[in-house]
C-alpha positions in Angstrom: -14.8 -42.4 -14.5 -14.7 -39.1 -16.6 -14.2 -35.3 -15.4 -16.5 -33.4 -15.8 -14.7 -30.4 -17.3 -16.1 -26.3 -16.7 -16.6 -25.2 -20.6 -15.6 -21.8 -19.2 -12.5 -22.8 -18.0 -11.7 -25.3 -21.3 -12.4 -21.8 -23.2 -10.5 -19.9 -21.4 -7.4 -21.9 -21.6 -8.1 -22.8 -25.7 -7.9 -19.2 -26.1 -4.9 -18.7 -24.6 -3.3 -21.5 -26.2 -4.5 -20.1 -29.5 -3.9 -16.4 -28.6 -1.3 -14.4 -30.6 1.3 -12.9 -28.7 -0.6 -9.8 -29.0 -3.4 -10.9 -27.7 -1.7 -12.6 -24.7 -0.2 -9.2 -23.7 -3.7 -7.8 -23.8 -5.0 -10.7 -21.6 -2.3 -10.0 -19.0 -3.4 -6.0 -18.9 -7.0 -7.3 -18.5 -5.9 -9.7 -15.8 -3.4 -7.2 -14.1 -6.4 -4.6 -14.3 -9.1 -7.4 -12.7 -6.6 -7.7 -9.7 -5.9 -4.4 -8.8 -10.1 -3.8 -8.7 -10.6 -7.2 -6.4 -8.1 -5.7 -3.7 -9.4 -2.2 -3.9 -12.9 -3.8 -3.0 -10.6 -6.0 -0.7 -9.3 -3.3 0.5 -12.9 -1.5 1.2 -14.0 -4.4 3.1 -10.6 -5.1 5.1 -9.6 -7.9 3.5 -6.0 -7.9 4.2 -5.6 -11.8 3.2 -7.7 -11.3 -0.2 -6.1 -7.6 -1.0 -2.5 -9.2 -0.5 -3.2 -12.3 -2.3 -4.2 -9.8 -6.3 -2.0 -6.9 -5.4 0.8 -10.2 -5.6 -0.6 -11.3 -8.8 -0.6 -7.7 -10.2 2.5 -7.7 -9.3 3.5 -10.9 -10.8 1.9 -9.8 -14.3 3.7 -7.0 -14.4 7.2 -8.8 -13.7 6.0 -11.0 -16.3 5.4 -8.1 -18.8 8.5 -6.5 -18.1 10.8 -10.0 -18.6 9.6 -10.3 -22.0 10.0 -6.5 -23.2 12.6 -6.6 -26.3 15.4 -4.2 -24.8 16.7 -3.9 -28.3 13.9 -1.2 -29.0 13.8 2.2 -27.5 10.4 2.2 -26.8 10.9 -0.8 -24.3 13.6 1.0 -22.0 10.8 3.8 -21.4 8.3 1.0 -20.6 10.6 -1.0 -18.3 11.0 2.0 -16.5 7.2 2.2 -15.9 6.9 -1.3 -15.4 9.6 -1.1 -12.3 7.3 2.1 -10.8 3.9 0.4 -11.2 5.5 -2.8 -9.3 6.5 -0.5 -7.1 3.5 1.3 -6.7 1.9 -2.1 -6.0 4.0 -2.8 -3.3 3.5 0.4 -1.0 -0.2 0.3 -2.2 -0.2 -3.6 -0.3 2.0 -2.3 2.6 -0.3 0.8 3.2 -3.4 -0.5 2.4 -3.7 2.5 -0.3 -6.6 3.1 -2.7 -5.2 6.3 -3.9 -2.3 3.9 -5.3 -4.2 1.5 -6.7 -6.6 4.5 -8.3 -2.9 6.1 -9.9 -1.8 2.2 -11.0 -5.1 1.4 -12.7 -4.5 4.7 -14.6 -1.7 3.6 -15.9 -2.2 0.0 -16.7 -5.6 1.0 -18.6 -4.0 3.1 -20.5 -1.3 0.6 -21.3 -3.9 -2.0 -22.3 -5.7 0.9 -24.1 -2.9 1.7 -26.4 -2.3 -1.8 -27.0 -5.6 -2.7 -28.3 -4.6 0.1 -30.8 -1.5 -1.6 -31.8 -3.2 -5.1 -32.2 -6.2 -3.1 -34.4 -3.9 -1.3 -36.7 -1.6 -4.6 -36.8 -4.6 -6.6 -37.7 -5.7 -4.0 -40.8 -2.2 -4.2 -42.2 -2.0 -7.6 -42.2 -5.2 -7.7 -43.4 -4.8 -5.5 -47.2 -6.4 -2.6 -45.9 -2.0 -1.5 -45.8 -1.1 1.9 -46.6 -3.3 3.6 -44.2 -1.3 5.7 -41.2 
């Protein structure tokens, strides 16, 4: 007997297998952001058991991104301090069922996964001879 496997879900998990480090980070902004909409609409619909269930993997994303920050660069003592006040943020937004929260954290983590795209883009065209361009 054979299983039949989902070619969605064999994709997904090929491409994080074969996803640069980068590109993992990215997929954890896009995941973190996915979450934060499904309880807002949970939260519309008073859905207290489907709002808690993404705000707690937010919230798990963003412990993870904040483990694997490299203290031994400046710029990653500024982002652990935002990391600490979006998890945070997450945490009243579930205890007070507030959209205004999630609205301020999905500023924030858009923009993170904005820049980031920028640094993978201009990481990709260095590495790829177009070099020497700021």
């Amino acid at each position: 007997m054979t299983l039949a496997i989902n070619p969605y879900t064999a994709y997904q998990q090929n491409s994080v297998m074969t996803a640069s480090p980068g590109e993992i980070t990215l997929m954890l902004y896009n995941g973190c952001l996915k979450f934060i909409k499904q309880a807002s609409l949970a939260i519309k619909e008073s859905n207290i058991e489907e709002k808690n269930t993404n705000l707690k993997k937010a919230q798990k994303i963003i412990s993870e991104l904040l483990i694997t920050l490299n203290m031994d660069l400046e710029v990653s003592k500024n982002m652990a301090i935002m990391y600490e006040y979006i998890h945070h943020r997450l945490i009243e937004a579930n205890i007070k069922n507030d959209l205004t929260i999630l609205e301020e954290v999905e500023g924030h983590v858009t923009e993170f996964r904005d820049t980031w795209k920028q640094v993978i883009q201009v990481t990709r065209q260095q590495q790829h001879g177009s070099g020497g361009h700021a």
